[in-house]
N, C-alpha and C positions, 0 to 999 in steps of 0.2 A: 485922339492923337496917336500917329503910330507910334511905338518903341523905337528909338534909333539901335541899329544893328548890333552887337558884340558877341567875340565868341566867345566869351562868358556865359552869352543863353545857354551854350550846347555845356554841359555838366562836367564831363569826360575833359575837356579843354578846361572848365573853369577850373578841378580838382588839380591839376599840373601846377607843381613850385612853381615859383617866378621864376627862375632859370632855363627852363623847361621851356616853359608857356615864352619867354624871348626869342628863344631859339625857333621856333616853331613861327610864331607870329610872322614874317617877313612871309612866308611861302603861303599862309591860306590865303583864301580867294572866296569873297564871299560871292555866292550863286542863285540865281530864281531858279526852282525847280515847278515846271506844271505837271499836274497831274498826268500820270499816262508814261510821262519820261521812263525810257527804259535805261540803267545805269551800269546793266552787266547782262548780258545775257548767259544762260546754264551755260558751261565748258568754259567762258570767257575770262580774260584777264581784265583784271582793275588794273586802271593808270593811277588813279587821285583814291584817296581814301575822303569820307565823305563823313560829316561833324552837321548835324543839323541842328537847326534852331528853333524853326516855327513849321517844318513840313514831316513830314513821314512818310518811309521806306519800306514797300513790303518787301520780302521773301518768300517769295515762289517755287515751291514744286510740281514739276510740269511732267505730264506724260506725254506718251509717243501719240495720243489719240485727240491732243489737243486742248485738254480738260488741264486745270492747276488752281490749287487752293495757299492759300497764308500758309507758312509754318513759324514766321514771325514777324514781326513789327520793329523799326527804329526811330523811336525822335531825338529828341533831344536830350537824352538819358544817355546817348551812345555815341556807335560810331557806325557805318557801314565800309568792312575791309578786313573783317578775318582774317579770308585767306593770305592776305597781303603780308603779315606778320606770323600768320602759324607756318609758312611755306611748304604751301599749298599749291602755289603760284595760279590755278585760275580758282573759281568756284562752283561747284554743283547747282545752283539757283541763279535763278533770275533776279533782277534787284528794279522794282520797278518805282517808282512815286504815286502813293496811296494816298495822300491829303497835300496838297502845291504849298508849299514856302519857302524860306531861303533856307541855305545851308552854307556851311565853311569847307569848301575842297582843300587837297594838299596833294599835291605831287608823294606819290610812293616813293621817291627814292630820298627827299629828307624826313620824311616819317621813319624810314626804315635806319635811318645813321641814328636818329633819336631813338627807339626801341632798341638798336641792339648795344646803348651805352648800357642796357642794361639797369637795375636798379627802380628806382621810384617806376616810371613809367609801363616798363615792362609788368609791373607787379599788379598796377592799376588796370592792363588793357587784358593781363591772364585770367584779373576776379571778373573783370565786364565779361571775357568771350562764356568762364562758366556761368555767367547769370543770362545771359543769351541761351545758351544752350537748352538751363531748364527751360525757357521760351518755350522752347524747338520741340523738346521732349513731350512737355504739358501739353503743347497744342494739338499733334499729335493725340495723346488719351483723350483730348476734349472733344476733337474732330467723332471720335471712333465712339465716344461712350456717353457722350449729353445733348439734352436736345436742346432743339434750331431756338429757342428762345434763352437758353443757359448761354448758348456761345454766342451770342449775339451782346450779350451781358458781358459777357468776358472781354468781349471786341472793343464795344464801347468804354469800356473801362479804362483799358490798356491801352487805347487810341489818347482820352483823353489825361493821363497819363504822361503823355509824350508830347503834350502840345500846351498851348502858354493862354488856354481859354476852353470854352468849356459846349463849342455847338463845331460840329463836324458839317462839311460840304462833303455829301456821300451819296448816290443814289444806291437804289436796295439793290438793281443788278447787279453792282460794281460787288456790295457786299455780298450778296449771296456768291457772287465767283471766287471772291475770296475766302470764304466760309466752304465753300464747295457743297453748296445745299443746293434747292431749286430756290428760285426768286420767289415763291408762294409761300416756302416757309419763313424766308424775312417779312414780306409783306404783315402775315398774320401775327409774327411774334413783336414787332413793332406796333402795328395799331394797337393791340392789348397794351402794349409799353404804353403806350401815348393817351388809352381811355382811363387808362389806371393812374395817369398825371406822372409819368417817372421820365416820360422823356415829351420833347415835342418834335414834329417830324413834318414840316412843308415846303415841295419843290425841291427834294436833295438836303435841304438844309434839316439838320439834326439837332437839339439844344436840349443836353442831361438838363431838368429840371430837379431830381435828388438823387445825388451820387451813392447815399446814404443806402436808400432804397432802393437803385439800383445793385448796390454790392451786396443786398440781401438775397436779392433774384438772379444772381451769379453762382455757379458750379464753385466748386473749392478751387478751381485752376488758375483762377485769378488771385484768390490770394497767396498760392505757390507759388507763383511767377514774382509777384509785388513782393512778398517774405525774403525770396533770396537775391532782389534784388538790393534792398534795406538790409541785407545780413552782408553782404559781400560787396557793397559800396554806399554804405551807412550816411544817407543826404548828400553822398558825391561830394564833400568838402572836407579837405585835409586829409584824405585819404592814400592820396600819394604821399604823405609825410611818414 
């Protein structure tokens, strides 16, 4: 049976006083996002700031030759719309949809009367953008310094992380582009995942069998990334208090 909708899934929204979280409620707008959805392109401005539930937002850096890899991930731990609130007014990245599910939009211009009352919310969405960033940072050294089966650990982790279950709809092209590997090093570092019983892998469809033993065959970059997120929004409740 599906979960009936709330923005409660998405963390960031759950963690808001009730004062907060009323004012805001009238303007979200819950959304199907499919895979592929592009939600900002590099230079572009955000209208809506973006609260997911059950799908996931990469972050793309793109070059001029056409090539672009992950430099981070959003589910439902977060938000997508930095620039929205650090003013910035457009963003550097691309904002694409990496796993389809709903999410909660919000028009930028009462997000932004709510951030700049200052106080509770502000403090909340300052620790989320620094825990985002070691994201950003981490992936980056991961990209540059471990191999194709370390960050593919990391991938998986962090994907399932963000989502409300525990098997991804992913084909290995899509990941090796956002890995910025060749598709032959997902392929290999996968089958081994899969002979070795840590994950299963048929038709796109993905299911961690032990998350356990997978974060033992993980780079240390996944537990930086997960460390500061639990240090600077500790289970995402009563945090804005």
């Amino acid at each position: 049976m599906t979960k009936p909708q709330d923005p409660h899934q998405n963390h960031l929204l759950n963690a808001l006083l009730d004062a907060e979280y009323h004012r805001l409620f009238p303007y979200l707008e819950l959304v199907d996002l499919p895979i592929g959805q592009v939600l900002c392109e590099s230079g572009g401005n955000l209208r809506h700031v973006y609260f997911p539930t059950s799908c996931i937002i990469s972050l793309l850096n793109e070059t001029k030759d056409g090539t672009s890899d992950e430099i981070a991930m959003i589910g439902n731990e977060g938000m997508l719309g930095m620039s929205v609130f650090m003013g910035g007014d457009t963003t550097p990245n691309r904002a694409v949809v990496q796993s389809a599910g709903t999410c909660y939009r919000l028009k930028a211009s009462p997000f932004m009367d709510e951030f700049n009352r200052g106080g509770a919310v502000m403090r909340l969405l300052l620790r989320y953008t620094q825990a985002l960033l070691t994201q950003v940072s981490q992936s980056a050294a991961c990209n540059r310094h471990h191999s194709v089966e370390q960050q593919l650990c990391r991938w998986l982790l962090l994907s399932l992380d963000r989502l409300p279950r525990n098997e991804l709809i992913m084909s290995q092209q899509l990941i090796a582009e956002l890995l910025g590997v060749r598709r032959e090093g997902v392929t290999e570092a996968a089958g081994k995942l899969q002979r070795e019983g840590l994950i299963k892998y048929h038709r796109g469809h993905i299911t961690v069998l032990s998350r356990t033993a997978l974060g033992g065959r993980a780079c240390e970059c996944y537990k930086v990334v997960k460390n500061e997120f639990d240090r600077l929004l500790p289970a995402l409740h009563g945090i804005a208090h």
